[in-house]
N, C-alpha and C positions, 0 to 999 in steps of 0.2 A: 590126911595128907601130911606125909612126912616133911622134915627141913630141904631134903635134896630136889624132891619134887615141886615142892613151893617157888624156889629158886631157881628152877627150868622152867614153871606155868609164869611167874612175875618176868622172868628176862627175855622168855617166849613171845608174849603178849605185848610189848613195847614194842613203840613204831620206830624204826633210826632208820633212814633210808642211808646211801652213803652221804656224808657231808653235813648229812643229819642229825648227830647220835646222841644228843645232849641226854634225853631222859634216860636211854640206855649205860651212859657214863655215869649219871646222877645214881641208878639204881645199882650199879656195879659199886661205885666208892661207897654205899652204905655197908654192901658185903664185905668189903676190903680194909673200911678202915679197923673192926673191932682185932682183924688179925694180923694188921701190920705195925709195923714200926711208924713207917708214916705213907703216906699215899702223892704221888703225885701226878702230873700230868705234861703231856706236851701240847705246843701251841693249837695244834691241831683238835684237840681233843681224847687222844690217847692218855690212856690213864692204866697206872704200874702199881701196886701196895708194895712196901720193901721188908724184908725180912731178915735181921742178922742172923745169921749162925755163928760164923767165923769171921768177922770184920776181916781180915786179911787173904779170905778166901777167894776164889774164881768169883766175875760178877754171875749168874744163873737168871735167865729171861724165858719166860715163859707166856706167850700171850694167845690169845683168841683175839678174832675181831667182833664190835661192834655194831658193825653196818650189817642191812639185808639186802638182797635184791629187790629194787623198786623202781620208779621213777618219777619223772618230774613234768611235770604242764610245761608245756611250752607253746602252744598256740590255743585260743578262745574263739571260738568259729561264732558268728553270726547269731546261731539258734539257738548257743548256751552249751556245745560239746564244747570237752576238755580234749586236746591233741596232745601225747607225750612223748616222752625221749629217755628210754629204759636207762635205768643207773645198774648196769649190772647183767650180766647174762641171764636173758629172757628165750624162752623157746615159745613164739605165740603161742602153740597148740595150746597150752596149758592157762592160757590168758582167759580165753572170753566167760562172758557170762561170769565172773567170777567179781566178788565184792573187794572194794578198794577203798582204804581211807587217807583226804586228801587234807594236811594242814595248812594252815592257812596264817599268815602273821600278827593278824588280831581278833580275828573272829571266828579262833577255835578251829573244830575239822568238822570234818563234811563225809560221808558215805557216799559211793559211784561204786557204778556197775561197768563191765568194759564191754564194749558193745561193737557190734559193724554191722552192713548191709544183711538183709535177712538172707541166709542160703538158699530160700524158694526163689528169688530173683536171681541168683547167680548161673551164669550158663554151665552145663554140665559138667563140662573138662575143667571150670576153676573149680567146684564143688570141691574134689579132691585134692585138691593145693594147699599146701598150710599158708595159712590167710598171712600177710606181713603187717608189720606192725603200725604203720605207714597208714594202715587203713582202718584201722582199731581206732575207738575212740571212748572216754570215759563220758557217763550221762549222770548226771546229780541234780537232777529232775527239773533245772532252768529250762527257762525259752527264748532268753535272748544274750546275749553276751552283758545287758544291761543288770540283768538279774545273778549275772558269775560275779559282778565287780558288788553287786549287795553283798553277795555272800563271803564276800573277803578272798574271793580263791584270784588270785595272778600268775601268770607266766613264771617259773621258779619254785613254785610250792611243791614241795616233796609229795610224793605218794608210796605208801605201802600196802601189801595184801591186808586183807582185815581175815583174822579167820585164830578159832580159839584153840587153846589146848587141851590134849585131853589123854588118859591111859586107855591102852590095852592090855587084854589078858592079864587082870588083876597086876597088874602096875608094872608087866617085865615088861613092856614098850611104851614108850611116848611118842605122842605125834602132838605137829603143831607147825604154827610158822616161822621162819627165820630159825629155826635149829640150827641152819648153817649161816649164822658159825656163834648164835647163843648158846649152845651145848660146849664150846669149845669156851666160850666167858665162864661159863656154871664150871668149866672144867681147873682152869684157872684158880676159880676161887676155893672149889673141894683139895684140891692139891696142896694150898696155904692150910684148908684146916687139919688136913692129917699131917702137915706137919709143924703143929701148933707145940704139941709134947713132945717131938722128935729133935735129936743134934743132929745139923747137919753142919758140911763144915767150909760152908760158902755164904753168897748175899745174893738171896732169891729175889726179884722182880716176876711180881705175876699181875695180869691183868691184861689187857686189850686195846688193840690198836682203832684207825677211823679209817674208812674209804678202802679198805680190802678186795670190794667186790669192784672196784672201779680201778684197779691197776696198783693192789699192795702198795697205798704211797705213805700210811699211815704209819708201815714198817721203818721208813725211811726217818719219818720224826723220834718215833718211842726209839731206835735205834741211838737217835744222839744224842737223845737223854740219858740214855741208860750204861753205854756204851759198852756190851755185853762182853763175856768171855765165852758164853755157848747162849744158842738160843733154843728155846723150839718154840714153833709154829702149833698150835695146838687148833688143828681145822678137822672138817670132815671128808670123808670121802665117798665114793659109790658102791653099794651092795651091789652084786651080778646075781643074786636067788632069784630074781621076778621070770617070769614068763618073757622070752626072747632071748635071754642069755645064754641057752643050751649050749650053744655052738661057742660061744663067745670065749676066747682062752684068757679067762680070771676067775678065779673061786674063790674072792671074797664075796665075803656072806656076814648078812646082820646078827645077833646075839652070838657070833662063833669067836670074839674078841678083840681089843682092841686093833687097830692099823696105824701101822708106820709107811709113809711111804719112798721109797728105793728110787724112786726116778718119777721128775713133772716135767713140764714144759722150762720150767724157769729154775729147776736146784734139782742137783744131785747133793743129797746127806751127805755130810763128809764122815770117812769111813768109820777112823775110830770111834765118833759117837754114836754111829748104827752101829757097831758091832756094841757095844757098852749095853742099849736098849736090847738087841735082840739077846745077849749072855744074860740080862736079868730077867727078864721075861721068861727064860728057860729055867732062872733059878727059882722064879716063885711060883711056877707050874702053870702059865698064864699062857693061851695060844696067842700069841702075835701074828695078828696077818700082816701080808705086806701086798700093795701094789704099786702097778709101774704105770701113768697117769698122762700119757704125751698131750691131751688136750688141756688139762688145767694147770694151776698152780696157787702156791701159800702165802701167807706174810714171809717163810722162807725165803724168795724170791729176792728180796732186798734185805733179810737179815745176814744172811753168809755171806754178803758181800759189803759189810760193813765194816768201813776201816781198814783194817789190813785182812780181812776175812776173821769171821764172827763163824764158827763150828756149830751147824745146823741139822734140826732133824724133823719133819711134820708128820704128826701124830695124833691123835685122835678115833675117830669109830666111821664105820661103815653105815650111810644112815640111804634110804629106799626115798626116792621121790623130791632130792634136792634141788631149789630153785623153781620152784611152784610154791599153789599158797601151803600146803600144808605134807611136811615130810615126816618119816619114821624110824625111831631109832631103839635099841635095845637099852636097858636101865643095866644089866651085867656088863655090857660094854666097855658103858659111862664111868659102874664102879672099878674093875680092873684096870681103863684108862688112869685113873688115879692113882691106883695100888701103886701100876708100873712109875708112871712119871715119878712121883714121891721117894721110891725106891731108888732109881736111876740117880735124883737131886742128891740122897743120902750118901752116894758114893764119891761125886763131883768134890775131891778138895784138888787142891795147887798139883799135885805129882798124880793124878789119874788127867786132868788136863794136861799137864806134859807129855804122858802116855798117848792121848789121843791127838795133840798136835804131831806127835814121831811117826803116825801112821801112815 
């Protein structure tokens, strides 16, 4: 197992639910600090490594977020189920039956399974209904609510998928959980180390924000720390390859390279630095995809509107199956994702920023 891969199964496999992210911070600043100048953090938990090139150059922010989708106990029933309250866009269908691990404030975590009423009982016409979540319930094999409070679990205690990482087809894909948006942290920190030997002629901030999946607020914090002159959002997006997308008018697709995206719910890129990303992309012979996203959106969302407006772009890869326990993503992606960003960093002095604010 190579350094890149190590670095996506370690940041893979930690629990941060949003609100959560400590070990995920803790495991990020051990990558961040050998390559920065200094590391630091906002109140939240967002955390940046800094890099001079140019002390007088544009500031360059670059982050991924550290949270996953999960959630959190919020009621203890009588017989010992845990009742939750999703932190994060959940689709039930992809919930039941599937293993969950719950922390707990002093007595460690706990393993559950998400459970509800058995479908042999259900009358016909609900059979087919995707089940709400309302009626899901987590089991961690108590019997009484007397035996949740031994075990340390309360009202508040985070929960995340439990579920490991692993390659396909001799290492050109990864799967695992929370990819989104750990691949875009690992993205982060690959982009510092290729440009370890490199001049560049700005002051790069790379690293990851907290609470992404719960309303981009952690954008808001690393923002006034950092106080950017260009940002990017370094998140993932949706493959349309799978079975159902026939008809569907997007032809993004996984291992086919990196994504930028052109239009979300909450940021339109501003022009001059999508055009900057897709003219380099073209220069290093890298397909860039692009899609237009009306249902989601990035840490973007509050970085372009920082300040007087902060020159934003979200980028990152096309990954199959995100927001369930376990998604898929290409390792060519990941690398070209880098090449490009790194690239793009190398050009960012004082008068290509002038250029892209005249657009």
């Amino acid at each position: 197992m190579d350094a890149t891969v190590k670095m996506i199964k370690e940041l893979s496999e930690l629990h941060g639910a949003p609100g959560f992210e400590r070990d995920v911070r803790k495991k990020m600043e051990e990558y961040l600090l050998p390559l920065s100048d200094e590391v630091i953090t906002d109140r939240l938990g967002g955390i940046v490594g800094k890099k001079t090139g140019e002390a007088q150059g544009p500031k360059i922010m670059l982050v991924g977020h550290l949270d996953e989708v999960g959630w959190m106990v919020t009621h203890v029933t009588k017989g010992g189920f845990l009742r939750i309250q999703p932190l994060g866009g959940w689709w039930p269908h992809v919930m039941l039956g599937q293993r969950v691990r719950i922390r707990t404030r002093k007595n460690g975590e706990h393993i559950g399974l998400i459970g509800s009423k058995a479908p042999h009982v259900l009358k016909v016409e609900d059979r087919a209904k995707v089940l709400e979540m309302k009626d899901m319930f987590i089991d961690v094999g108590a019997k009484s609510r007397e035996e949740i409070e031994e075990m340390g679990i309360r009202p508040g205690d985070p929960i995340t998928p439990e579920a490991d990482f692993f390659e396909m087809r001799d290492g050109a894909f990864w799967a695992g959980k929370a990819l989104d948006n750990r691949a875009g942290c690992a993205l982060a920190v690959e982009v510092m180390k290729r440009l370890q030997e490199e001049n560049h002629p700005n002051v790069v901030y790379s690293g990851a924000t907290v609470q992404e999946e719960v309303g981009s607020r952690g954008a808001i914090t690393i923002s006034n720390l950092v106080n950017p002159d260009i940002a990017f959002a370094l998140d993932v997006g949706i493959a349309y390859d799978t079975p159902g997308f026939e008809l569907y008018p997007r032809d993004v697709k996984m291992d086919e390279g990196p994504l930028a995206m052109i239009f979300d719910a909450k940021m339109i890129p501003q022009v001059g630095l999508r055009d900057l990303v897709m003219d380099t992309a073209k220069e290093l012979g890298i397909h860039l995809q692009v899609d237009a996203l009306a249902g989601g959106a990035t840490d973007g969302a509050n970085t372009h509107i920082h300040g007087i407006g902060c020159p934003t772009i979200a980028m990152g890869f096309a990954l199959r199956y995100i927001h369930t326990h376990t998604a898929m993503m290409s390792r060519k992606d990941f690398e070209q994702a880098a090449d490009l960003v790194a690239a793009v960093i190398k050009k960012l002095d004082n008068k290509v920023l002038e250029e892209i604010l005249d657009r």
